[in-house]
N, C-alpha and C positions, 0 to 999 in steps of 0.2 A: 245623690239620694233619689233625686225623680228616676233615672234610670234604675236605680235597683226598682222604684214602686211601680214603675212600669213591665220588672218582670216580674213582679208578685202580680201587676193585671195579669199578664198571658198566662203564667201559670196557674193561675184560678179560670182561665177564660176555659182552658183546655181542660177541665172539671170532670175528668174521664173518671178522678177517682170520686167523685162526690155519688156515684152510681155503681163502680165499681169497687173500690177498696170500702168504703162503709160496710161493701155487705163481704166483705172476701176476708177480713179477720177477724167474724165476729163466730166462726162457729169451732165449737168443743175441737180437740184433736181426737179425741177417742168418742166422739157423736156417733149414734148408731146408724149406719145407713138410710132406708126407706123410711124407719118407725117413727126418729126424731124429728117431729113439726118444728121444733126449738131452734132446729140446726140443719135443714135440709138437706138433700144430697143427691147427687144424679142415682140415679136405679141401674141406666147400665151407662161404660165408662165411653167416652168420645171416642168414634173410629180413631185407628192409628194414626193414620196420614191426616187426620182434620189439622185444618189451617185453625189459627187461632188468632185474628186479628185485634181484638180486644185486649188479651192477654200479652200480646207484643206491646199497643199502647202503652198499656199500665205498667212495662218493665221502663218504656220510655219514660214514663213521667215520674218513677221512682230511682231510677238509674242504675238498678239492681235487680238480679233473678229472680223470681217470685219462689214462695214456699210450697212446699206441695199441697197442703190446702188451698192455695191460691190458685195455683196449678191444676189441680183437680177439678176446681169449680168451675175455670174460664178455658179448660183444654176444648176449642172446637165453638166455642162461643161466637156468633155473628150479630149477637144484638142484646142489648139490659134497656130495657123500658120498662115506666112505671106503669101501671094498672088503677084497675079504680079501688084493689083492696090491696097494693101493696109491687114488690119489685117482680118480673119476670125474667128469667135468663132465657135464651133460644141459642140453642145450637144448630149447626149446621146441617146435621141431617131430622133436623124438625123437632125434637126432643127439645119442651119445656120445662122450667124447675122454675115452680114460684116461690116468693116468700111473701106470708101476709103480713101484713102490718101489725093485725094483731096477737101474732105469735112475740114470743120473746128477742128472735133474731128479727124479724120487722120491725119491732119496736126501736130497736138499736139502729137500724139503719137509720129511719129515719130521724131520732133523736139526732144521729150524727152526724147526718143530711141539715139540721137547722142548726148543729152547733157550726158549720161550715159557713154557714150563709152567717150568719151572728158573728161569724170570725171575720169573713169578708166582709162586713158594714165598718168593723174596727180598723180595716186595715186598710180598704179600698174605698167604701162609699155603700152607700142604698143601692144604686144600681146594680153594682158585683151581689151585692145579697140578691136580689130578684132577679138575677143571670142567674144562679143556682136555685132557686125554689121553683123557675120557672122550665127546669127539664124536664123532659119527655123522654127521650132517648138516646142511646148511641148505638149504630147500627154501623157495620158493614155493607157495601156494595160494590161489588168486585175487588178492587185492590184499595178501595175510598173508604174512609170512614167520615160518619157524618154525625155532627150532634142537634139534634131539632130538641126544640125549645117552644114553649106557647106562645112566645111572641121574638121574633130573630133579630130586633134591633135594638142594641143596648148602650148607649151612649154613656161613655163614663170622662168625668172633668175632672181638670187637678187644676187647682187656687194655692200659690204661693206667694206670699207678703212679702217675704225678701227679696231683695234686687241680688239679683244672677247675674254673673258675667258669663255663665256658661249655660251653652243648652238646657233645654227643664222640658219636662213635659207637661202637654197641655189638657191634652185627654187623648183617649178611646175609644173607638167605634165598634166595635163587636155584632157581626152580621152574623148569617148563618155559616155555621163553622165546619169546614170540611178537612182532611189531609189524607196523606197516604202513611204508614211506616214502611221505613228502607234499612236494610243493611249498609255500611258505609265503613269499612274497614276495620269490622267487626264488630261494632258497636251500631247498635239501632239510632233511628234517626226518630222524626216525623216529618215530613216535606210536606211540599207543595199545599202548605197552609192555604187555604183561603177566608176572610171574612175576619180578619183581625188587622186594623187601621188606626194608625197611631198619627198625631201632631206633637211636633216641637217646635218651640220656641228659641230663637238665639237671640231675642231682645228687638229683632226689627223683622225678621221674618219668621212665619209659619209653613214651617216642612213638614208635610202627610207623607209618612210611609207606611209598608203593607210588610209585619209578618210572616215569615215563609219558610222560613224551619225552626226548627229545636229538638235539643238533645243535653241528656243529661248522666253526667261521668264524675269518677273520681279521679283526682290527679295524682302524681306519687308522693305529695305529703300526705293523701288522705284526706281532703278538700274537697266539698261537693262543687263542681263547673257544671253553670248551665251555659249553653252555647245557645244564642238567637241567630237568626239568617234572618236580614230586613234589607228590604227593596224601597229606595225611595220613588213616592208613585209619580213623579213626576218622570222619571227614566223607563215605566215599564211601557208606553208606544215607541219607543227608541232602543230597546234591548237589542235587538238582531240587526239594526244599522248601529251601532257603537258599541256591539258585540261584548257587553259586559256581563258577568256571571249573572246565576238566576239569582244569587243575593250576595250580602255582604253578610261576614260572621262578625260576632263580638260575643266573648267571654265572659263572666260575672261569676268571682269567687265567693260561695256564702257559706256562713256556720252552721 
């Protein structure tokens, strides 16, 4: 049970969709281009060849192709920050698309920006809620994606009463959050995580290890698999003398 609630942290930590997907399904299918303030819309469409690192994220953390509304909005995307009157998109070759808060798709977003946080308090803690109320952005830079936040250190505990024979979790550290997405045998990755720091408990020792991939697939029953890569940080000044991978995987089958 603590490892599953440890990967409901990271997957709330990586909150790509709490700025992303709030606003990517909330507009009409047949929305009018330019006219609709309600439903916004690029005016002209993303160069062909734009890179789309955003949109790769957000297939990561869903585990499936986006729709072409989704597709549309985030083709060519380099960064979603918020504003003082609501969400901005930036594309690569400079091209803004805001959305105000106070239009009817603003509203939604951000409604479903605090239903997130509200869900995160139930599921995680106060902190996981104020890791999400308190983002700014997720941007692009070169092949990195970064998520800034108004304040970048978020310490989150777990308290259990019951005596464990097995490992448990003990908290969280949630620094400023950075990764790349990879392809990896056709299937999208996220790598080279930095700034997610996890402790476990086995009853007499405390093991901090560091987050370093994730990826998320169906298996052939139909079964959502998220796969974590964790590094215990006590091994990473020793990696390249005891020559051990850049992480360790483990699997978690959920409904």
């Amino acid at each position: 049970m603590q490892i599953k609630i440890f990967a409901i942290t990271v997957y709330t930590s990586l909150l790509l969709l709490s700025m992303g997907n709030f606003a990517l399904g909330q507009n009409a299918e047949n929305a009018a281009p330019e006219a609709d303030t309600e439903n916004p819309a690029w005016a002209n469409p993303a160069p062909p060849d734009a890179d789309s690192p955003l949109l790769n994220v957000l297939q990561v953390i869903s585990g499936k192709p986006q729709g072409l509304k989704t597709t549309t909005l985030l083709q060519g995307v380099t960064e979603v920050k918020r504003t003082a009157s609501g969400i901005a998109f930036v594309r690569c070759d400079q091209a803004v698309l805001e959305c105000d808060q106070n239009t009817k798709c603003g509203a939604k977003i951000f409604a479903d920006w605090e239903k997130s946080a509200v869900k995160a308090n139930k599921n995680v803690g106060p902190e996981a809620a104020n890791f999400i109320r308190g983002l700014t952005s997720i941007r692009s830079s070169g092949h990195t994606v970064l998520v800034e936040r108004n304040s970048q250190d978020c310490e989150i505990s777990f308290n259990s009463e019951q005596k464990q024979k097995s490992i448990r979790l003990k908290s969280v550290h949630l620094s400023r959050l950075s990764f790349t997405v990879e392809k990896e045998k056709d299937q999208l990755w996220i790598k080279h995580v930095r700034g997610v720091e996890a402790v476990v408990n086995n009853g007499k020792l405390q093991i901090p290890f560091q987050l370093k991939e994730f990826s998320r697939c169906k298996n052939n029953d139909g079964q959502t698999v998220l796969t974590f890569g964790v590094m215990p940080t006590i091994l990473l000044p020793f990696r390249a003398l005891l020559i051990v991978p850049e992480s360790f995987r483990f699997s978690l089958v959920v409904k």
